[in-house]
C-alpha positions in Angstrom: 7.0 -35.7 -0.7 6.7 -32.1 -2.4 9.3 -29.4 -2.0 8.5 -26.3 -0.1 7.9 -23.0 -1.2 10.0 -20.1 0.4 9.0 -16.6 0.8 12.5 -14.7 0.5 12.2 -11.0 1.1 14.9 -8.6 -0.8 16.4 -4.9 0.1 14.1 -2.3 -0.7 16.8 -0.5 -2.1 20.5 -1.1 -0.4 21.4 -4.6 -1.2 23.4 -4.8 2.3 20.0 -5.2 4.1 20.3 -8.7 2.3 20.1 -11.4 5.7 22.5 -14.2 5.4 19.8 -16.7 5.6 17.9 -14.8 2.7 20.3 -15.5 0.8 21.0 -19.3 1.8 17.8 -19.9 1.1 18.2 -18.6 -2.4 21.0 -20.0 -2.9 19.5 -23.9 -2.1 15.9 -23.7 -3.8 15.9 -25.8 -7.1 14.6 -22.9 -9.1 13.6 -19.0 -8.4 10.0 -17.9 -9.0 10.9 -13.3 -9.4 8.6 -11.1 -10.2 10.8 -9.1 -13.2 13.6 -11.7 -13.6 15.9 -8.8 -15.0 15.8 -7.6 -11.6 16.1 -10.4 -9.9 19.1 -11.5 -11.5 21.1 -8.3 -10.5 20.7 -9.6 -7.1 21.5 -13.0 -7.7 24.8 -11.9 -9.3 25.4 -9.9 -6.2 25.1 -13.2 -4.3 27.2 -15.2 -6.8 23.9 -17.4 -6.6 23.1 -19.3 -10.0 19.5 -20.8 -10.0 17.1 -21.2 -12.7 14.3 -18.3 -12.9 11.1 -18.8 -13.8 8.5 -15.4 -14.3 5.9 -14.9 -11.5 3.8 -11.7 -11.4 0.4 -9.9 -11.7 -0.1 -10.4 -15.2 0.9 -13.9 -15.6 -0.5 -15.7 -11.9 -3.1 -17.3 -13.2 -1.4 -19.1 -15.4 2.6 -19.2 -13.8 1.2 -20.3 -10.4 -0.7 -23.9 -11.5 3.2 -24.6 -13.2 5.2 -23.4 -9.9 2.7 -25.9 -7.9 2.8 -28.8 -10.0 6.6 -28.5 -9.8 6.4 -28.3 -5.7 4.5 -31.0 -5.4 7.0 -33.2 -7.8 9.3 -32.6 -4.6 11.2 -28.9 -6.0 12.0 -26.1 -3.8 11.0 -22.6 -4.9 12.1 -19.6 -3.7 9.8 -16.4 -4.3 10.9 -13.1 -4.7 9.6 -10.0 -5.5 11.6 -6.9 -7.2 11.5 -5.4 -3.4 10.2 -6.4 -0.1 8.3 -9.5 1.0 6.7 -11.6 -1.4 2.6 -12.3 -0.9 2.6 -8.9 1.3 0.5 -6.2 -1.1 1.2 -8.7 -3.6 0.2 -12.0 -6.1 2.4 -14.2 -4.3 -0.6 -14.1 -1.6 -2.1 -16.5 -4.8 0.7 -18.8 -5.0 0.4 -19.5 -1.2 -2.9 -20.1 -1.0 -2.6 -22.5 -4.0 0.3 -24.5 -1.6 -1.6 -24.2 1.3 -4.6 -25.9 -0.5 -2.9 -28.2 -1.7 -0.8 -29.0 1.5 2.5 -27.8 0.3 4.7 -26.3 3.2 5.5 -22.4 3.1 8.3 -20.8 4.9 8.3 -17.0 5.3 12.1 -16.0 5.9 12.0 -12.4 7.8 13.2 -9.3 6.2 13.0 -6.1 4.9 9.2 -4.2 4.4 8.9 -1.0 3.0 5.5 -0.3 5.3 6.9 -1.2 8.7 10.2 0.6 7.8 8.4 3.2 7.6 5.6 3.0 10.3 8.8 2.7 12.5 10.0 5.9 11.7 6.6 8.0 11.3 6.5 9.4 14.7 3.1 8.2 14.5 1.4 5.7 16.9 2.6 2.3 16.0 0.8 0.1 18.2 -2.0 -0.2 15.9 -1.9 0.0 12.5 -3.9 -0.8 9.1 -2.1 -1.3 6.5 -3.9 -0.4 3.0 -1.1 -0.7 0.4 -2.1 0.9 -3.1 -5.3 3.0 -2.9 -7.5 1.8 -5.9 -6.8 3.7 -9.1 -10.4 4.8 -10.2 -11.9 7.8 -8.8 -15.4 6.3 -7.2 -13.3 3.5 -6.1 -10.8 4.9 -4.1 -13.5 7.8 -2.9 -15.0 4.7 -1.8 -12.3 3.3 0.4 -11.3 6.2 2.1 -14.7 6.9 3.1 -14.9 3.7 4.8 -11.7 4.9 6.2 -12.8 8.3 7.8 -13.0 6.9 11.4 -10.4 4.8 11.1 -8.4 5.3 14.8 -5.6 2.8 13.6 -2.2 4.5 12.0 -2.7 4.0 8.2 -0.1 2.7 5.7 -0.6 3.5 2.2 2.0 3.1 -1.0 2.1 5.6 -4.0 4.1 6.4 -6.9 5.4 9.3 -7.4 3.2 10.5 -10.9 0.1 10.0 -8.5 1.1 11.5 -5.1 -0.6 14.5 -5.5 -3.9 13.4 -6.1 -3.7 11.1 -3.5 -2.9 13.9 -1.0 -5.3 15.6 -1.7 -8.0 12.6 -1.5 -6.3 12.7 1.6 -7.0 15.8 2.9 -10.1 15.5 1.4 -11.5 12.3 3.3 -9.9 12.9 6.8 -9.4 16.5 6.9 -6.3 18.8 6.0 -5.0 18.8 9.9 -4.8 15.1 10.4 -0.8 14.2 10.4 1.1 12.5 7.6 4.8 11.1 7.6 6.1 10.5 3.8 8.3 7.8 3.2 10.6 8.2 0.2 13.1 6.1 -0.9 13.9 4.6 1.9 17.1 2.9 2.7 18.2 4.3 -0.6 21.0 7.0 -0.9 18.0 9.6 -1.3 15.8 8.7 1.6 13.9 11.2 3.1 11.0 11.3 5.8 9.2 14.3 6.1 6.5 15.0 8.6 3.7 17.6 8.3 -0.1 17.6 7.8 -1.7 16.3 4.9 -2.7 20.4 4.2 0.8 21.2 4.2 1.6 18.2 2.4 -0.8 19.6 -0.7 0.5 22.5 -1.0 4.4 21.5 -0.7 3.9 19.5 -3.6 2.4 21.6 -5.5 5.1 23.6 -6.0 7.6 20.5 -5.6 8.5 17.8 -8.2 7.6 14.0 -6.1 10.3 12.0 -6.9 10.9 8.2 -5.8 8.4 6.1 -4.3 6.6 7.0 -1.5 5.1 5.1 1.7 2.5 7.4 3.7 2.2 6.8 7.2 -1.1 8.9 8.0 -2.3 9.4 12.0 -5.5 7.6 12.4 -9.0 9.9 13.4 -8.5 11.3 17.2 -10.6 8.3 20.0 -14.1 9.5 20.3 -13.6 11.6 17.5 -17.4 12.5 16.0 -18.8 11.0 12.8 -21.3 11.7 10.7 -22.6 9.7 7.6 -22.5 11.0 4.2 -26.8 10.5 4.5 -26.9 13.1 7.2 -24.3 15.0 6.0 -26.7 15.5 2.7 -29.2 16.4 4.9 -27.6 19.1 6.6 -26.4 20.5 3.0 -29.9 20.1 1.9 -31.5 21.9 4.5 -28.9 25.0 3.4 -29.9 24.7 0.3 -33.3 25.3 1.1 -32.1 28.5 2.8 -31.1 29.9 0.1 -27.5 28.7 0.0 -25.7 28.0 -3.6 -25.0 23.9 -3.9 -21.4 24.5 -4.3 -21.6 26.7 -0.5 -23.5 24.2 1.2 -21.7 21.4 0.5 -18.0 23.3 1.2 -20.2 24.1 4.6 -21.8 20.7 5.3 -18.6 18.8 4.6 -16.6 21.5 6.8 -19.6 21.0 10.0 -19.5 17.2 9.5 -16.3 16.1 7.7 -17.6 14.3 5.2 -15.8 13.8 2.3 -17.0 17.0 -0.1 -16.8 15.1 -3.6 -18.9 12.2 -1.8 -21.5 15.0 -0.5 -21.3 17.0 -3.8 -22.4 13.9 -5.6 -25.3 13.0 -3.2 -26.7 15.8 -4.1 -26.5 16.2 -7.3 -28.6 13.2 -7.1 -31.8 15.0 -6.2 -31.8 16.6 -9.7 
């Protein structure tokens, strides 16, 4: 019979939001599975817990995961834990489970803390709905790319970011959906610093451009108003085309068209340049 592999989710920063069943479960796996086992092990002394600890990350998956399986299926338990949060959520631990759930090994998710629904909680923002979109990509055309499929998006968005790239990704922000749309920033929650700050993603820019981001950041951003109008990036071209045909500079039209039609202006400026 193989073992079963646990999903144990750890504090996001104060270790007393550790659940007593988190740490049972830690506590009776045959061996740990973390993803930097130099944190991990500060936990684990916290817990007096003393289990072996084998590396599981993005870097090493391909080849960690295959070993943590074969040992599963030889009838160990394996506990997986991340440096904060829950395992397989924005994650490679997603990998591992599919790989037991393939190979008919049980998974048990133990509830805990989250960094995005701590936050959505406390955004102020509609929480019914949500979409949760974790780390935006880091290349430019890429992550112009998501949030342009993201523009009428009605659902609350969740997004993480580190502190070295938070301003760029406010201003994408602003960019894509407007610098009106509302924004709660999450930072270091549950942590002795934690702040939430609620504004719009314009006033967002230009706090921090004159203030230092420090910690890391969750971004709870409104989702685009019911019914609200959208326009493709094709006809939003058009309409800065037919400008330019006026008379208008590129650089005017495309402030304009994106302005009339919300369009991300990058995205338009791009299209354009195109017809060179």
């Amino acid at each position: 019979m193989s073992g079963i592999l646990y999903l144990v989710p750890t504090p996001i920063g104060n270790l007393g939001d550790i659940s007593r069943r988190a740490a049972e479960t830690l506590a009776a796996a045959d061996f740990i599975a973390a993803e930097d086992t130099r944190v991990s092990v500060k936990l684990l002394n916290h817990l007096d817990v003393r289990k072996p600890l084998v590396s599981y990350h993005e870097h090493n998956r391909r080849e960690s995961g295959p070993k943590i399986l074969e040992r599963l299926l030889a009838g160990e338990s394996c506990a997986l834990v991340t440096d904060a949060g829950s395992p397989a959520i924005s994650d490679p631990g997603e990998d591992l489970v599919r790989l037991c759930a393939e190979a008919g090994v049980p998974v048990c998710a133990i509830p805990g803390p989250c960094a995005a629904i701590t936050a959505l909680s406390v955004s102020a923002l509609p929480t019914g709905r949500f979409a949760f979109e974790g780390f935006l990509p880091a290349q430019k055309k890429e992550r112009r790319r998501r949030l342009e499929t993201l523009t009428a998006e009605e659902r609350t968005m969740i997004f993480y970011e580190a502190p070295h790239h938070l301003r760029q990704t406010l201003a994408d922000l602003a960019e894509a959906f407007g610098g009106a749309r509302r924004i709660s920033l999450c930072r270091e929650l549950t942590k002795l610093h934690e702040e939430i700050a609620r504004m719009t993603l314009a006033e967002a820019v230009s706090h921090y451009a004159e203030n230092e981001p420090r910690g890391e950041y969750v971004l709870v951003v409104g989702g685009a108003e019911t019914g609200e109008k959208t326009v493709s990036l094709e006809d939003a071209a058009a309409l800065a085309r037919e400008l330019i045909a006026g008379g208008m500079s590129k650089k005017e039209a495309v402030r304009q068209a994106a302005a009339e039609t919300g369009a991300p202006k990058n995205a338009l400026y791009s299209e354009i340049l195109r017809d060179e």
